[in-house]
N, C-alpha and C positions, 0 to 999 in steps of 0.2 A: 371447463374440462376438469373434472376429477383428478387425483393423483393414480386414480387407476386406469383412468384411462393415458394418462400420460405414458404410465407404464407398459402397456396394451401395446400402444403406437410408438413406442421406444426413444419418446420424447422425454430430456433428461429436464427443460424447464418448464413450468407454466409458460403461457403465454399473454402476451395482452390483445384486447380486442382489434379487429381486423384497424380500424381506422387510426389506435393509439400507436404511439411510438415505442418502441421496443427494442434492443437489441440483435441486429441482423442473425438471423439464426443458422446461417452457413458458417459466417464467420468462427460465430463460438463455439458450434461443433467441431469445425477443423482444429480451432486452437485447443480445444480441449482433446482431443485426438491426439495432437502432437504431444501434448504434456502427459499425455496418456501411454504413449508409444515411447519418449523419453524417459518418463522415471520407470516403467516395468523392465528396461533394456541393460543389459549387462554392456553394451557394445559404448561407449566411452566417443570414439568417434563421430558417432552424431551430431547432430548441433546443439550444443549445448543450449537448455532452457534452465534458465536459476530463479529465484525467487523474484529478484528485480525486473528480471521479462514477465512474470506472474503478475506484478505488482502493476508494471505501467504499461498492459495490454488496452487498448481501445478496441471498438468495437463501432462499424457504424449504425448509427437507429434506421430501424426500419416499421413499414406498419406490419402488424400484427408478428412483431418479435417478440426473442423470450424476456421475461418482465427483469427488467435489470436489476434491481437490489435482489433478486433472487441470486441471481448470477454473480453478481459482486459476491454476495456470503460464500456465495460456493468458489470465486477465484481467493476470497481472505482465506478459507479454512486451504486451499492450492496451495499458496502462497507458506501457510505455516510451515505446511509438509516438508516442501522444498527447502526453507529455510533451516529446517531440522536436518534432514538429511546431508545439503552441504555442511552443516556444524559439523554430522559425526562424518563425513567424508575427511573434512578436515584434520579432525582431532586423531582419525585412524591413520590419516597418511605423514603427516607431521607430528602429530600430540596434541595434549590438551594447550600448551604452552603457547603455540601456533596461533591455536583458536583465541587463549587471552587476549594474547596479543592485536589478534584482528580486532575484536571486541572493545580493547583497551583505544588504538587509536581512531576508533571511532567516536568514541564516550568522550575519548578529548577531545574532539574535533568541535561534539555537541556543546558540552561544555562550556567551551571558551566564549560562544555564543549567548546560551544559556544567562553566564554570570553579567553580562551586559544589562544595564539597567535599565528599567520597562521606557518604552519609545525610542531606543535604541538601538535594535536587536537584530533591524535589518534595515538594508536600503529605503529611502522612500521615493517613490518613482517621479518621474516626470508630471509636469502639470494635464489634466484631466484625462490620465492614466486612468483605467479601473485597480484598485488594491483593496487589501485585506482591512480592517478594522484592526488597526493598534491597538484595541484594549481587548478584545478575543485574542489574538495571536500571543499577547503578550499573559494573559491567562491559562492559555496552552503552555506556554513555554515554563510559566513557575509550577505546573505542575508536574513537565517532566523534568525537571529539575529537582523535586521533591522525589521523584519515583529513583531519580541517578542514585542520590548523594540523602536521601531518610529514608530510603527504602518506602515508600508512600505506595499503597496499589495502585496503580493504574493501567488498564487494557489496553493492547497494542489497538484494540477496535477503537478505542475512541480516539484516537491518533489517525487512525486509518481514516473512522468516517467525520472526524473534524470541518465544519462547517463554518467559515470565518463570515459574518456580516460585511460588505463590500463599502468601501469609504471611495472619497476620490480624490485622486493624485496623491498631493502631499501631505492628505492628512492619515493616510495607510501607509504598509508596508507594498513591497513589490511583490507581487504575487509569484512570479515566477521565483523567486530567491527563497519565498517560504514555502512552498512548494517543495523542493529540494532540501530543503532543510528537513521539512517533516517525512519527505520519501526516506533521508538518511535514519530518523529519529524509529522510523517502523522497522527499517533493516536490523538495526539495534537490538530491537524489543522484540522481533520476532524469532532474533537467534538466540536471544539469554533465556526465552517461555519457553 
């Protein structure tokens, strides 16, 4: 299918072939509806959706859903918005000061992590556990610690679509601990962009 015909049919993603797996297309419609219906609204009341409900929305596959890393681009670039808009929500209802401040004890939080010394940095789980590769995670980590503390470029995307090689048990990190680590490291970086 064409992007004109998507358009035609008022289909917002491609899709994958009838038999692949894809992301349920109800699902994503509704949630982008809501995110849709939430930030155009002046009414406060609603349920709030933030960037972190942007961030850690799932979706179940289905066959012939819409193709997922299309959908991912288009929940990061969601995800920035909202992050922006709570910034200046923020900074308008409290000040800039506010906002530092959120900013500041996050950065510490990372930080304190951060400065830990590579094989270190996080728990390592129980024996034949699935985990992360200690030398990926710990190469992630020195570079957003370059990006903290030398201003180093680096894209909130490649944080976002960071890909650890799986080790097992004790010779990784715990997945779920760096998980969470790096969900906080994107909240970060997508309020300072």
């Amino acid at each position: 299918m064409t992007l004109e015909d998507q358009q035609r049919l008022g289909t917002p993603f491609a899709r994958v072939a009838r038999q692949e797996l894809g992301y349920n297309v109800k699902q994503v419609d509704q949630f982008l509806a809501r995110a849709h219906d939430y930030y155009s609204s002046e009414d406060t009341s609603a349920k709030a959706l933030t960037s972190h409900g942007v961030r850690s929305v799932t979706f179940d596959p289905a066959k012939g859903g819409y193709e997922t890393q299309t959908v991912d681009a288009a929940l990061d670039r969601l995800e920035d918005v909202f992050a922006k808009r709570e910034r200046d929500r923020l900074v308008t209802e409290s000040g800039e000061e506010a906002w530092l401040l959120q900013i500041g004890k996050i950065s510490s939080a990372l930080r304190g992590r951060l400065h830990r010394s590579d094989g270190k940095r996080f728990r390592r789980p129980k024996r034949n556990v699935r985990s992360y590769s200690v030398v990926d995670v710990d190469r992630l980590c020195g570079d957003l610690l370059a990006y903290l503390e030398s201003d180093k470029p680096l894209s909130v995307d490649v944080v976002r679509r960071a890909v650890f090689a799986p080790a097992q048990g004790r010779q990784g990190y715990e997945e779920n601990q760096v998980d969470a680590f790096m969900d906080r490291a994107v909240e970060l970086m997508a309020s300072i962009d």
